[in-house]
N, C-alpha and C positions, 0 to 999 in steps of 0.2 A: 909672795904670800908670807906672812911674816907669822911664827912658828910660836904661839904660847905654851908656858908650861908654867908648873906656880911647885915650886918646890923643888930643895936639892938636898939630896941628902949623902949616903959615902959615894966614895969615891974607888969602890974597890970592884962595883962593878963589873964582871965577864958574859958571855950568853951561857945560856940555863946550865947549873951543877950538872954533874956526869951523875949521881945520881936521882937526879929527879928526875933527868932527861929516860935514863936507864929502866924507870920507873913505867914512864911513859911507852916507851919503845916496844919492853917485852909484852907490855899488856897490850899492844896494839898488833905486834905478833900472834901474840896467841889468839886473839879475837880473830883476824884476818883467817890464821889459820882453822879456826874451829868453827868460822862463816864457811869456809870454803871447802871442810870436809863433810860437811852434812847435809847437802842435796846435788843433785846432777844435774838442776837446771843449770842455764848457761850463767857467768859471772859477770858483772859491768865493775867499769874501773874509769876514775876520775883523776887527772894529774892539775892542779895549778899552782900557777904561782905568776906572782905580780912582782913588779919592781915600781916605786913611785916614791917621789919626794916635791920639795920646796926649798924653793931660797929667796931671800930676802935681802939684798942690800942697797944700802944706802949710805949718805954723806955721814952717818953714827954710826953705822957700822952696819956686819950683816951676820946673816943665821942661813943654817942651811937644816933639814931633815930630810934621812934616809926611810923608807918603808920598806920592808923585802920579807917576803912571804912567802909560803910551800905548802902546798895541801895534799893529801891523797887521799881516794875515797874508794870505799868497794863493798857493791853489794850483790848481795844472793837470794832471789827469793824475800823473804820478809826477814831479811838480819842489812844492816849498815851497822861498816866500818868508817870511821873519819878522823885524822890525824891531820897535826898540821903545826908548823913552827913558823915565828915571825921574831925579828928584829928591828928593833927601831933606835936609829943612831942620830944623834944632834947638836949642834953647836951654835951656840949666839956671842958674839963676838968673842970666839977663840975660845969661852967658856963652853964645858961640858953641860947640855940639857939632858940629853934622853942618851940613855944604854939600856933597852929593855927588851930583855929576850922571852920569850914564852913558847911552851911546848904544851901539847896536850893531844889525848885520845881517848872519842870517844862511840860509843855503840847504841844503837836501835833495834830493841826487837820486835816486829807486830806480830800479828793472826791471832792475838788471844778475843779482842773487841774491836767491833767496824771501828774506825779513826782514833784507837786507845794503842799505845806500846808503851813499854818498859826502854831506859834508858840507863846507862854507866857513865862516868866520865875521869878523869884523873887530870889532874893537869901541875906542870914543877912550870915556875916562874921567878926571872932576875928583875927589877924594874928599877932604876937608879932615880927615874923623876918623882914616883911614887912613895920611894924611902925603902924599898922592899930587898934586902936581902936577899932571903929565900922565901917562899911560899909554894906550900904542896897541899891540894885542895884532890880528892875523890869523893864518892856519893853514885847514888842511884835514885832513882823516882820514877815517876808516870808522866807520860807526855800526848796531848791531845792536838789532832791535825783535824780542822775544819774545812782547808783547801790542800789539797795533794795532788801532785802531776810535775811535771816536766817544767812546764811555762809558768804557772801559778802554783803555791806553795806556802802553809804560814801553819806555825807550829806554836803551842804553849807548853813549858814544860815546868814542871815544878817538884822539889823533893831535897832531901836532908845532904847535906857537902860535912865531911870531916875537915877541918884544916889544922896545920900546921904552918904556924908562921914563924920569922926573925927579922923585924922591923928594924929600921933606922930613922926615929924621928929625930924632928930638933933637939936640940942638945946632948947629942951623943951616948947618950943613953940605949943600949940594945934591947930590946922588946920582945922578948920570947914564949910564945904562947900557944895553945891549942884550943880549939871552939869547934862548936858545929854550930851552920848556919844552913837557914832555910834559902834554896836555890831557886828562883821563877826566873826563866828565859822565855826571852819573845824572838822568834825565828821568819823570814821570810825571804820569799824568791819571787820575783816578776818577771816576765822577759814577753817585751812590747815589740808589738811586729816585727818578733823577729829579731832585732838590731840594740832596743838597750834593754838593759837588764838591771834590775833594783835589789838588794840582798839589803838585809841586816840582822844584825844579831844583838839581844839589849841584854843584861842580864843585872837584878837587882836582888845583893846576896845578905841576908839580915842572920846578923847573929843570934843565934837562940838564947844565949846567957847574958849578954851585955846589950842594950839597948841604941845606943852613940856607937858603935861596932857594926858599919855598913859597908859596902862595896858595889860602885855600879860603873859597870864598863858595856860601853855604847861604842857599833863598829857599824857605819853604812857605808854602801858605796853604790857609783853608778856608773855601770858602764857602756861604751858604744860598738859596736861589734866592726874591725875593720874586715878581716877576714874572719872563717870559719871558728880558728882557734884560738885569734888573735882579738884584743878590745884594747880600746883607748880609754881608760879607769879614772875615777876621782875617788875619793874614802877620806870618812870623817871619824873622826876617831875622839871618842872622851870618859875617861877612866878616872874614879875618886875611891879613894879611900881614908872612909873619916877618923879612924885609928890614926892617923900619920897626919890627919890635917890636909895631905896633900892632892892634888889633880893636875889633869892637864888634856889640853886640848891640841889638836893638829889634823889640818886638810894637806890632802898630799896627791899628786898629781902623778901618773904614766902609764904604762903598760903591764895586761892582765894574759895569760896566756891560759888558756883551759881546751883537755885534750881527754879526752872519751876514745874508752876500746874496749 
């Protein structure tokens, strides 16, 4: 499977700053813990994480990507916690494509309206195909579920993101800026007799100040269930940011491990 990406920018790339990450972490703490001290019904808890990639060669050469991901999720009653960090690492012929790390946590709360809840989210991100230095995006809004359950599931969500960014477009020029943009995600879960399972998450993020100042990152995947906890995964993955000009695209292929208790 041979690995696209459309844009390179530094080269100084590491996974996500200690403080954006730091960012992330405590507010996912304190959520967790401020879910889990305020009623006595019993708690559920979500562990995954996937490992999947692609490679590519040939008599030109070859590419490889890495995918590797970690979720955790816990809910109480009508509050969800959700955290989760991913890395994406890649190379086409010996050149660097992808160093892109992303953190983030975030919260639901219902019972105020049948299928209405309030939502938070933060999230610090490194992205090297995308030109992204740093970026640290939080907000809040309203989100409405039309299907909710277990097996079936699809969410809209929408509402105002602060950001802070430090771009690296073409030509070397550093990009230092702050905005608020308007945040719509499209969320869904499927799981077909049982055995495969469809998820995705869309999100199309418009700046309220500048016009040409968008962001849309698109994550499916499908997976087949081998065992209980265990699934043989595919995920398509495509991320643009029109600030920087840049995107990139990647299917990536392996194993999905998800674990409830």
């Amino acid at each position: 499977m041979r690995v696209v990406t459309a844009g390179h920018g530094h080269n100084n790339c590491t996974p996500v700053g200690m403080k954006y990450a730091s960012i992330a972490l405590v507010l996912a703490s304190f959520l967790c813990q401020s879910s889990t001290g305020q009623f006595n019904d019993s708690v559920h808890h979500n562990i995954g994480f996937s490992a999947l990639g692609s490679i590519n060669q040939t008599t030109d050469g070859n590419a490889y990507l890495l995918n590797n991901a970690v979720r955790y999720s816990i809910n109480k009653k009508n509050r969800y916690l959700n955290s989760s960090a991913s890395w994406i690492y890649g190379q086409q012929n010996a050149v660097l494509t992808n160093n892109d790390a992303l953190i983030s946590a975030d919260f639901d709360v219902y019972g105020f309206w049948p299928k209405w809840y309030y939502w938070g989210l933060v999230t610090g991100e490194k992205n090297y195909s995308l030109k992204i230095t740093n970026r640290l995006q939080t907000g809040v809004g309203l989100g409405y579920t039309p299907l909710t359950g277990r097996d079936a599931s699809l969410s809209i969500t929408d509402g105002p993101l602060y950001e802070y960014s430090d771009l690296a477009p073409e030509g070397g020029n550093r990009d230092i800026y702050n905005t608020v943009r308007n945040s719509l995600r499209l969320k869904y879960h499927f799981l077909l007799a049982k055995v495969i399972t469809l998820d995705g998450v869309h999100f199309w993020q418009q700046s309220l100040i500048s016009g040409p100042d968008y962001i849309i990152r698109s994550s499916s995947s499908v997976s087949v269930k081998l065992k209980k906890w265990l699934s043989l995964s595919s995920a398509v993955n495509y991320n643009k940011v029109n600030r920087t000009g840049a995107n990139n695209l990647f299917v990536s292929f392996g194993l999905a491990i998800d674990y409830y208790y």
